[in-house]
C-alpha positions in Angstrom: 141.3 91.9 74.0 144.4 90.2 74.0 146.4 90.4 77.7 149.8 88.9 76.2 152.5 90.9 74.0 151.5 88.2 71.0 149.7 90.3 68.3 146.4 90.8 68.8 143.3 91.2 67.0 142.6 94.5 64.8 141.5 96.8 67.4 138.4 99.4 67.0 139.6 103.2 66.4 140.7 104.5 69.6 138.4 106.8 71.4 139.2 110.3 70.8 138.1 111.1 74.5 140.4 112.3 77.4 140.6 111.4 80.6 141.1 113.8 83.8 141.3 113.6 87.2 137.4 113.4 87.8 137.6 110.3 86.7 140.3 108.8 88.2 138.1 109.9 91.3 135.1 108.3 89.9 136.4 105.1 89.2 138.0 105.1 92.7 134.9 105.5 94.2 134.1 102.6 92.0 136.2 100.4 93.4 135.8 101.2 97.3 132.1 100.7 96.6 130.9 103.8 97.5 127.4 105.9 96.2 127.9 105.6 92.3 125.0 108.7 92.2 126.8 110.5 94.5 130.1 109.9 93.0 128.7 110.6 89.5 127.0 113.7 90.6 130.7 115.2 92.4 133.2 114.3 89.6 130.6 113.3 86.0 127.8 115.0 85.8 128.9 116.6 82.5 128.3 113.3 81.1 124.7 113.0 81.8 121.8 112.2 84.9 123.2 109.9 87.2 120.1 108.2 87.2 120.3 106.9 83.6 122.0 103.3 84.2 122.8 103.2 80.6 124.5 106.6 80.1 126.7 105.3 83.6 127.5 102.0 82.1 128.3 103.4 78.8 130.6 106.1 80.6 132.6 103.4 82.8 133.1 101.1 79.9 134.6 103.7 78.2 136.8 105.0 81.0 138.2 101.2 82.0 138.6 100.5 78.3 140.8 104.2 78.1 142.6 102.9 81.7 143.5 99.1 79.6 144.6 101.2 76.7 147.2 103.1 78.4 148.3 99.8 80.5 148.5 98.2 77.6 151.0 100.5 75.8 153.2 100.9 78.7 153.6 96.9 78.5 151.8 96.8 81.7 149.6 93.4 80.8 149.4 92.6 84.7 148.3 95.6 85.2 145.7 95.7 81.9 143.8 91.9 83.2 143.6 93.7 87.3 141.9 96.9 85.7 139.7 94.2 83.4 138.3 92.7 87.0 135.3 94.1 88.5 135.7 94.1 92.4 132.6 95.0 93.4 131.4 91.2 91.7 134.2 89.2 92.9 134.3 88.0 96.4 131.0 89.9 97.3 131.0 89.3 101.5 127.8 88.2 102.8 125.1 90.8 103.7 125.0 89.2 107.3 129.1 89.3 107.3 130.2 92.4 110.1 133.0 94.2 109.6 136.1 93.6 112.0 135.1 96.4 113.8 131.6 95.0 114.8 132.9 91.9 115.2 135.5 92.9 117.6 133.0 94.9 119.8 130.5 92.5 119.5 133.0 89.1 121.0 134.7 91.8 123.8 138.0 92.2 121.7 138.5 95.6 121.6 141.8 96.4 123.2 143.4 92.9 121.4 145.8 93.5 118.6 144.5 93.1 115.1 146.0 89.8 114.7 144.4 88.6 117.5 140.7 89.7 115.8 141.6 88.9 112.3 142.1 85.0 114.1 139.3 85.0 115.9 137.1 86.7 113.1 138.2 83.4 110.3 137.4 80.5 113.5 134.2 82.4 113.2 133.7 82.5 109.9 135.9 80.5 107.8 135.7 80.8 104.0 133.6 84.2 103.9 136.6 85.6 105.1 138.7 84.6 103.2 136.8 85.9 100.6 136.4 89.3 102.2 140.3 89.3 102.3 140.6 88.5 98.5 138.1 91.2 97.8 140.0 93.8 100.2 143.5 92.8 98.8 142.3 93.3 95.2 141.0 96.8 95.9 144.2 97.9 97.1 146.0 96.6 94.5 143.8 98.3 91.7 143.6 101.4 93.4 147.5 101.0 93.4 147.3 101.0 89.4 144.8 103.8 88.9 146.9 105.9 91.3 150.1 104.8 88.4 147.2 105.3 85.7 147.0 108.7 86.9 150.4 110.0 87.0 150.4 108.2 83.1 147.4 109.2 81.5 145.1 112.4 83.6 145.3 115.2 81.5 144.2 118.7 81.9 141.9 120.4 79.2 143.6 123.3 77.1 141.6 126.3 75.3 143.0 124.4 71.8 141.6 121.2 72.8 138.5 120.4 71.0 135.7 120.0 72.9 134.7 116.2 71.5 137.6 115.4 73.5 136.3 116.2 76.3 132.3 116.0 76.4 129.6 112.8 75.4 129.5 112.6 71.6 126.1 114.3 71.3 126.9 117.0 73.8 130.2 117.7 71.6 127.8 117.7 68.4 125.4 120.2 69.6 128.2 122.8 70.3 129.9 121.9 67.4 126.7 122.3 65.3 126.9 126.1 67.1 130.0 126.7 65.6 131.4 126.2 69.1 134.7 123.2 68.2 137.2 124.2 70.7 137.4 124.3 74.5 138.2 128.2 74.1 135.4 129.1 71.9 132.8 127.9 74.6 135.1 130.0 76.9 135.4 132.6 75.0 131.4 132.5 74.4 130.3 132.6 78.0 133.0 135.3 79.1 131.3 137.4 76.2 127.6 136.8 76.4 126.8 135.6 79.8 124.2 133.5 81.4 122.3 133.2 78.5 125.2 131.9 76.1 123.4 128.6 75.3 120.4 130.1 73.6 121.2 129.3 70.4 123.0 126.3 70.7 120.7 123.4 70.1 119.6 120.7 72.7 121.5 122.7 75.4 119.5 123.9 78.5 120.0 126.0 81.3 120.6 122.5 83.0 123.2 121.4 80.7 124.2 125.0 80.3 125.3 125.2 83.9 126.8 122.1 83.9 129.4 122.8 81.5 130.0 126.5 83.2 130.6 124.1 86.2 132.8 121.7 84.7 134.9 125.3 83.0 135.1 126.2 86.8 136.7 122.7 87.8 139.2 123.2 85.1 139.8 127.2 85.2 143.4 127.0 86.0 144.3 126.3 82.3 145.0 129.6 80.3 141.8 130.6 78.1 139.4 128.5 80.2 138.6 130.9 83.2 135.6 132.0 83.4 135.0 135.8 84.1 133.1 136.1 88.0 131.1 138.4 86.3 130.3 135.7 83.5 127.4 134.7 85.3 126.2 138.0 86.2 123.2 138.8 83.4 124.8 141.8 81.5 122.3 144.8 82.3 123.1 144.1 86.2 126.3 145.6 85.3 127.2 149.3 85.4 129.1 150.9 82.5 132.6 151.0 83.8 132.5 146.7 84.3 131.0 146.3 81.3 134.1 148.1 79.4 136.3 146.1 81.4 134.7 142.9 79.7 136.4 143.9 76.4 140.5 143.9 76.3 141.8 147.1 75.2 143.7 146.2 72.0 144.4 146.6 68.7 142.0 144.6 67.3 138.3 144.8 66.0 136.9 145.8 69.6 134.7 149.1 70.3 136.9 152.5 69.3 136.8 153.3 72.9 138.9 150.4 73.6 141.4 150.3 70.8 144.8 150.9 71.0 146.1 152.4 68.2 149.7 152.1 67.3 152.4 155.2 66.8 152.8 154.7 63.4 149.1 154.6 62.8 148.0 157.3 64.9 147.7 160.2 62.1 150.5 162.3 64.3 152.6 162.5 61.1 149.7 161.4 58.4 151.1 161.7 54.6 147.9 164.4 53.9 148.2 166.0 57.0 148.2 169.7 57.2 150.5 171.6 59.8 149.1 172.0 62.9 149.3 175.4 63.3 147.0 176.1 60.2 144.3 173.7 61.5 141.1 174.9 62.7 140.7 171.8 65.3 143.0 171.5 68.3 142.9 167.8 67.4 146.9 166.0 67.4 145.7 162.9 65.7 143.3 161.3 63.5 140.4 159.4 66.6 141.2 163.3 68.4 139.8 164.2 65.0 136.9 161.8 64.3 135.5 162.6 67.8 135.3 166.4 66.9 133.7 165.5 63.7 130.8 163.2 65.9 130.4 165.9 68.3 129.3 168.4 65.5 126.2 166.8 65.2 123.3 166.7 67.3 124.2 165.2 70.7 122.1 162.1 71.2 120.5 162.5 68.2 120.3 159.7 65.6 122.2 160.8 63.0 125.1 161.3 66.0 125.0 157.5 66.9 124.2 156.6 63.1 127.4 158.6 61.8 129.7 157.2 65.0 129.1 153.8 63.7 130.0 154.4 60.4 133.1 156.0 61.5 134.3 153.2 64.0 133.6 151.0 60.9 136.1 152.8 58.7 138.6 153.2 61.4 138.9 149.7 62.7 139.1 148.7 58.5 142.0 151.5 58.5 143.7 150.1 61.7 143.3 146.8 61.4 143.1 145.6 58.6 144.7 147.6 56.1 147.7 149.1 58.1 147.3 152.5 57.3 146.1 156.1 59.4 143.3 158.1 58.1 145.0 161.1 57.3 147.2 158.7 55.1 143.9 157.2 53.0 144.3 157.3 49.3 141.3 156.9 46.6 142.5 153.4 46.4 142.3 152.8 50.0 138.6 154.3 49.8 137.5 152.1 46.9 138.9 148.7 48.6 136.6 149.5 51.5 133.5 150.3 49.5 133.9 146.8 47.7 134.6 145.6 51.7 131.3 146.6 52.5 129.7 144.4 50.4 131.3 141.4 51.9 133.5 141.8 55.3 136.0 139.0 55.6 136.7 137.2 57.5 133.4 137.2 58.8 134.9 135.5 62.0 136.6 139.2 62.5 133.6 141.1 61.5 130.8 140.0 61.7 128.2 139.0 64.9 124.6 138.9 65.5 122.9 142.0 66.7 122.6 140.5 70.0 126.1 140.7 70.4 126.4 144.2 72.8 129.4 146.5 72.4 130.6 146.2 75.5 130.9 142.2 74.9 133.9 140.4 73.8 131.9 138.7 71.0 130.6 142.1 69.3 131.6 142.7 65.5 130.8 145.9 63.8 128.7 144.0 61.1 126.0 141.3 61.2 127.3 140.6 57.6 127.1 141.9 54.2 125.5 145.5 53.5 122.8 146.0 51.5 122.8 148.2 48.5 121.1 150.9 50.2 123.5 150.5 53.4 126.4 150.6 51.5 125.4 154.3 49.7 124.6 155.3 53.1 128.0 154.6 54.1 129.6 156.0 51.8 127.9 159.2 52.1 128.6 158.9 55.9 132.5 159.1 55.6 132.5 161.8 52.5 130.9 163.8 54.7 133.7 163.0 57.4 136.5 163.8 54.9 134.7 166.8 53.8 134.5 168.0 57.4 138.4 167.1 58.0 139.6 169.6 54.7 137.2 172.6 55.7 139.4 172.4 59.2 142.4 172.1 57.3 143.0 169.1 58.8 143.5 167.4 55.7 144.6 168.8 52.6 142.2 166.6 50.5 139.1 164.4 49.9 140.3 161.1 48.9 136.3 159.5 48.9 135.6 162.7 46.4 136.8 160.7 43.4 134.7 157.4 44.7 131.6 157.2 43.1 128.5 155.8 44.8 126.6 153.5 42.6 122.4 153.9 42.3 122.1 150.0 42.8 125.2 147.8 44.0 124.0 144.4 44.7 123.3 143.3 41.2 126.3 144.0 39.6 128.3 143.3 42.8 126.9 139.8 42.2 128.3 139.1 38.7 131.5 141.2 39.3 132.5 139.3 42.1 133.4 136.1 40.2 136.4 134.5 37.9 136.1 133.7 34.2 136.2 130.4 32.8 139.4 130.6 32.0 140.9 132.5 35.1 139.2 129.1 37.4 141.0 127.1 34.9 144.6 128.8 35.7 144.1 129.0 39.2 143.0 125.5 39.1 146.0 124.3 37.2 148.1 126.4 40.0 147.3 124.1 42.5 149.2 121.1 40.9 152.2 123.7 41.5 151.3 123.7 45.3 154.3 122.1 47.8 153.9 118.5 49.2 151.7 118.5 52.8 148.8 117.8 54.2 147.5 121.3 54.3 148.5 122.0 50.5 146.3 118.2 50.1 143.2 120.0 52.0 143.9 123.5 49.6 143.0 121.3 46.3 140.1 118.9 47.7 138.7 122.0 49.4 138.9 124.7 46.2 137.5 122.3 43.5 135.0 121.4 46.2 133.8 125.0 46.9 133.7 125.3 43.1 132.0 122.0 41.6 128.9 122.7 44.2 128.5 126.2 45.1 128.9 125.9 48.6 129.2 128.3 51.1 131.8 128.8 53.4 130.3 127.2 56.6 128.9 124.4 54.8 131.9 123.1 53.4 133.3 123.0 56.9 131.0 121.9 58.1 130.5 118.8 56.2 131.1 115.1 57.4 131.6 112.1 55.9 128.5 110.7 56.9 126.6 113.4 54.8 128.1 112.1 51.2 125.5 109.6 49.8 125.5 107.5 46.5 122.5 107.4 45.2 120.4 106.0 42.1 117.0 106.3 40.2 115.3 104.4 38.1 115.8 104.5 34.1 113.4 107.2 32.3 113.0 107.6 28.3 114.4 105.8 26.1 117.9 105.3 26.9 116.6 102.8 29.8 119.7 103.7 31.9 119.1 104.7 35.5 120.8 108.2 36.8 123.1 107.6 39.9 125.9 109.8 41.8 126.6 111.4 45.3 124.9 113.9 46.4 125.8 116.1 49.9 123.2 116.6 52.2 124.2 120.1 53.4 122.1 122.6 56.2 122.5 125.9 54.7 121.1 129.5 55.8 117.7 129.4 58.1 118.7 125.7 58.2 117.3 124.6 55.3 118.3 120.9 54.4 119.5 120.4 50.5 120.9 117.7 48.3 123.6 118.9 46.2 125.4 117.0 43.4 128.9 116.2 43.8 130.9 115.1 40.3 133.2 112.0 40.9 136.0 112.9 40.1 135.8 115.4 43.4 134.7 112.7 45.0 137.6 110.3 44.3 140.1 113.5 45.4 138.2 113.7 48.8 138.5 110.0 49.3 142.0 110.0 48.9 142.5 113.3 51.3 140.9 110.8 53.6 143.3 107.9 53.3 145.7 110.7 53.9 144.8 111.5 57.1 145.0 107.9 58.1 141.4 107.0 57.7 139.3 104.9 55.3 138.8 105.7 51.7 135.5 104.1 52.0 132.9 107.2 52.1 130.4 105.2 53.0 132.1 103.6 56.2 129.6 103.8 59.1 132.7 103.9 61.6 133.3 107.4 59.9 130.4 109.0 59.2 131.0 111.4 62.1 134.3 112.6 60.1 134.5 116.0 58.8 135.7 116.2 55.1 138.0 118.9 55.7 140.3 118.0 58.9 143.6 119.7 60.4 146.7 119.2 59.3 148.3 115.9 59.8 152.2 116.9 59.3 152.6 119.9 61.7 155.6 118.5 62.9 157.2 118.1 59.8 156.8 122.0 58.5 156.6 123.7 61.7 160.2 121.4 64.0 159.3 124.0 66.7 155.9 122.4 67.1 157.1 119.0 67.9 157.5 119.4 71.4 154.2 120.3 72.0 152.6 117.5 70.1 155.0 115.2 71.6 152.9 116.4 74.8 149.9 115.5 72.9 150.6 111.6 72.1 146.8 110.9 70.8 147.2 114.3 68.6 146.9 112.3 65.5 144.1 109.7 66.5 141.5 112.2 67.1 143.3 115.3 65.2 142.7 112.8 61.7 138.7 113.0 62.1 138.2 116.8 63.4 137.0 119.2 61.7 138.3 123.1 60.8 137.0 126.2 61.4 135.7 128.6 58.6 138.1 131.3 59.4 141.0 128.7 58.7 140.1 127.4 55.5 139.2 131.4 54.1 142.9 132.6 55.1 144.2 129.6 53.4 142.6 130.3 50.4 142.8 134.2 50.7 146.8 133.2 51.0 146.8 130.9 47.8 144.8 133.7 46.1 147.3 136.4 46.8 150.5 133.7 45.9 148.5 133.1 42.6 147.7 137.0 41.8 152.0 137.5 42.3 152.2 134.7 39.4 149.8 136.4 37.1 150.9 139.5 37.0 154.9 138.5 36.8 153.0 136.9 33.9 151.9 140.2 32.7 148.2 139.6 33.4 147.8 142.7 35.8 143.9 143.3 35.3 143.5 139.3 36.0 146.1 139.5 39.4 143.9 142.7 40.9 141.0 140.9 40.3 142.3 137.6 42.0 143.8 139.9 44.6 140.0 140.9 45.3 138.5 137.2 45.5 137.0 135.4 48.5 135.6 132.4 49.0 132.4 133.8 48.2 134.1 134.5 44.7 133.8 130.2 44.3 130.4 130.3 44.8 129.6 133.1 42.2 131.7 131.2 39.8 130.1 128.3 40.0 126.6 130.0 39.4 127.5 132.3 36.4 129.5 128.9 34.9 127.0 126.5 35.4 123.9 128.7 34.0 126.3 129.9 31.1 126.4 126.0 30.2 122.8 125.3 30.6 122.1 124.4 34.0 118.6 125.3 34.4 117.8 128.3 36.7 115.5 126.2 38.7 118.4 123.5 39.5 120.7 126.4 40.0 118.6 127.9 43.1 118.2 124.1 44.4 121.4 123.8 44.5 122.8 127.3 46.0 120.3 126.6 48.7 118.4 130.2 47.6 115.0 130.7 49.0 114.3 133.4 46.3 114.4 132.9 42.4 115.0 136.3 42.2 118.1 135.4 43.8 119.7 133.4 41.4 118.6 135.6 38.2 121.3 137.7 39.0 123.7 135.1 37.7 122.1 134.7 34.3 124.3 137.2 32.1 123.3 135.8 28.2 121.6 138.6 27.8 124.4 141.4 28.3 126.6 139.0 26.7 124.5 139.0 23.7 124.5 142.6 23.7 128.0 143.6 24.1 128.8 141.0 21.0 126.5 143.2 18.9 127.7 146.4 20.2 131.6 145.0 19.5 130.6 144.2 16.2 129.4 147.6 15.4 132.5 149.1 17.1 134.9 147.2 14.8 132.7 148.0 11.9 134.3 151.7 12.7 
């Protein structure tokens, strides 16, 4: 590396690693020689064992390298070559050499001043001390610089830092593979599970495990990285009142005991209200209500705890989601939550594993979709709440009485929940209309992505760079031309590895959202197979002015920013956002039934289009369920609709016939 301001070599891409005060303090124990195990143990051992020599190596390379970088770009080039120079090899004093001290005691010289020993110390031993001098006189001078280094360069770790910033590359892809990319998720994940929060995440240990909880501790002080004391406490130790304290009374999607429910929301002056005085319940508003409803039925009986969680269900939809009481719930409300049911987004909001208790900050009122026979049960569930509500004259009607409950949902849930040809090909033209930016950029490579393979949600985001491969077979028949493309190696539910084809023409868009972020077009580079395929924005600055204070804070924003990743719950409200802009089009269009329908899409809604489209066309069921990643044929059946098509053709004919 060049030490002089001429122009130097092409440089490799910086390292999207920080630097904090542990190792500052590292590296100064470097230089004053002291225990590198010990050192390693006090300030590093996030990095690794500090008896693998090659993980230490590695780890000082990089943090001298880090320590030239920053000299470097503060036109520091003196300062660059000292860091470069490795003490602890130059000038090396004799193992027979004493000290000053020693040698002091040793001649009778202790109460002579220091220039007195320092004389008598070279007539004894001439050149080695001169050496030892050198030696000494450089360690001053380099601890000198990292003490400059670390006014310049020593950050501290932030909740919206992600956490390959921070942590060795393959500890960072284990958490990220765990759906874990930001310093406040892992937080966030301890805090709400406890000591067991690891289990799950793969190639982490309770030894690596506590490491990071220790290394959280060390750098509690920023907001969104401390650590609960009762974090490591396993959760049953815990008695009831501290285990409600672990969830922040809000109004959010937390337990009904815990949420706050706003004036406006409350039911006090619901639109189907009936006056007070002629209601049968002493009840003043709508959770008053609900909890007289649950406490009708048996206590502690099943049906008790199975209606309650129906109930929270329905009132942290009503709440949260869509704004409104429940004494104010129309029939419309009541069918947007049965079709709700059948896919809760974002799942980020509502969905968790079972594991997850209520009285943890990570519990969702779902695990994920309902099943047909859930759903029915559901509704039946809150008609019999509503019913309960008008026989107390609570409410002066039954808006779920209108809402009918379908024998079996999931098939026809399957094929409704998609876009026609021709609506994908309008909503695809729409996003040539989109604004210039880098988020509008990742909106079209990400839409005709989800669409061309039938990916799901957490696949796309999860996809790198590195998993794009070109591949090509060997000519068969007669045409004597071999078959070759890209296919994306994806790990989909149960994590099942597939190939899935991606056409060119997506492939060309997604290499030039690349070169857009500052990186190589090349999708085969091997510096950038670690890059995810759908990364942040690149031009906060530019739409959001108020933001540019805080990036300017964040200098190396854009170096690592350019190859990290998203998270799913990102990319849905994006889409859900250009879905709703699209629908407003449509029906100012006059399409109404096509802007309700677009109103209702997902991102789910891609991947059922992209089944019933490519089976319309031919696509062979078989190849179909290879490439959804479906472990049951049965599964992908539901997408084959010739039949019914055929059928309602006839039927239409006959109709027109009179």
């Amino acid at each position: 590396m060049s030490l002089s301001p001429a122009p130097a070599p092409a440089a490799r891409p910086l390292s999207p690693r920080r630097l904090h005060l542990g190792h500052f303090a590292f590296m100064r124990a470097v230089v004053q020689g002291l225990d590198h195990g010990d050192c390693w143990r006090r300030y590093l051992a996030i990095e690794g064992e500090a008896g693998d020599a090659r993980v230490v190596r590695s780890t000082l390379r990089w943090i001298r390298e880090a320590l030239v970088r920053i000299a470097l770009q503060t036109d520091r080039f003196q300062l660059a070559r000292l860091l470069q120079l490795d003490v602890q090899t130059l000038g090396s004093p004799d193992p027979a050499l004493p000290s000053l001290t020693e040698f002091a005691e040793a001649q009778g010289l202790d109460d002579e001043p220091e220039a007195v020993q320092i004389a008598a110390f070279e007539a004894a031993h001439g050149r080695a001390s001169r050496r030892l001098q050198r030696r000494q006189r450089l360690v001053r001078r380099q601890l000198d610089a990292l003490r400059w280094l670390e006014l310049q360069g020593a950050q501290v770790p932030q909740a919206a830092d992600a956490v390959r910033a921070w942590f060795a590359p393959a500890l960072a892809g284990h958490l990220e593979a765990a759906g874990l990319l930001l310093l406040g998720q892992l937080a966030e994940r301890i805090n709400a599970i406890g000591p067991g929060w690891w289990r799950g995440v793969r190639a982490v240990g309770p030894v690596k495990a506590a490491r990071l909880v220790d290394w959280l501790h060390e750098h509690g002080d920023s907001p969104g990285l401390r650590l609960d004391a009762r974090a490591a406490l396993p959760r049953r130790a815990l008695n009831p009142s501290t285990r409600g304290e672990l969830v922040t009374a809000a109004t959010a999607v937390v337990p009904i005991e815990r949420l706050i429910v706003p004036a406006g929301l409350d039911g006090r002056d619901g639109r189907f209200r009936r006056p007070q005085a002629q209601c049968l319940l002493a009840a003043e508003d709508d959770l008053a209500a609900v909890q007289a409803w649950i406490a009708s039925k048996t206590p502690g009986s099943h049906t008790q705890r199975a209606y309650r969680k129906e109930a929270e269900r329905f009132v942290l939809w009503a709440i949260v989601q869509r704004g409104r009481a429940l004494s104010s719930m129309t029939q419309e409300d009541c069918v947007a939550y049965r079709d709700f049911l059948a896919d809760p987004q974002p799942a980020s909001r509502w969905c968790a594993p079972r594991s997850r208790e209520r009285w943890s900050p990570a519990w969702r009122p779902f695990e994920g979709p309902l099943s047909p026979s859930a759903q029915r049960h559901a509704l039946t569930v809150l008609k019999n709440l509503y019913r309960f509500l008008v026989d107390q004259n609570y409410l002066m009607g039954n808006p779920w009485s209108a809402v009918s409950v379908p024998r079996s949902i999931a098939p026809r849930l399957q094929t409704a929940r998609s876009l026609s040809p021709a609506q994908w090909r309008r909503l695809d033209a729409e996003l040539d209309q989109l604004p210039p930016g880098s988020a509008s950029h990742r909106l079209r490579v990400a839409l005709r992505l989800l669409y061309a393979t039938g990916l799901r949600l957490s696949e796309i985001v999860a996809a790198r760079a590195g998993d794009l491969e070109w591949v090509e077979f060997p000519p068969e028949g007669d045409d004597g031309l071999p078959e070759q493309g890209w296919m994306l190696r994806v790990v989909g539910k149960g994590r099942r590895v597939r190939q899935v084809p991606v056409p060119d023409d997506v492939v060309r868009q997604l290499a030039s959202y690349l070169v857009s972020r500052g990186l190589s077009g090349d999708l085969q580079d091997p510096a950038q197979r670690d890059v995810f395929l759908l990364g942040r924005a690149t031009d906060l600055a530019e739409r959001a002015p108020g933001l540019a204070a805080h990036l300017a804070e964040r200098s190396e924003r854009s170096a690592s920013d350019a190859r990290g990743g998203i998270a799913g719950s990102t990319l849905y409200d994006q889409l859900k956002a250009h879905f709703l802009r699209t629908a407003a089009v449509w029906r100012a269009q006059g399409d109404e039934r096509g802007a309700l329908r677009l109103e209702r899409a997902s991102t789910h809604w891609l991947r059922h289009s992209h089944a019933s489209h490519t089976i319309a066309h031919g696509l062979p069921i078989e190849i179909a369920q290879q490439n959804l990643g479906h472990a049951s044929l049965a599964t992908t059946t539901v997408y084959v609709t010739t039949e019914q098509r055929q059928r309602l053709r006839a039927m239409r004919k006959v109709w027109d016939k009179g």
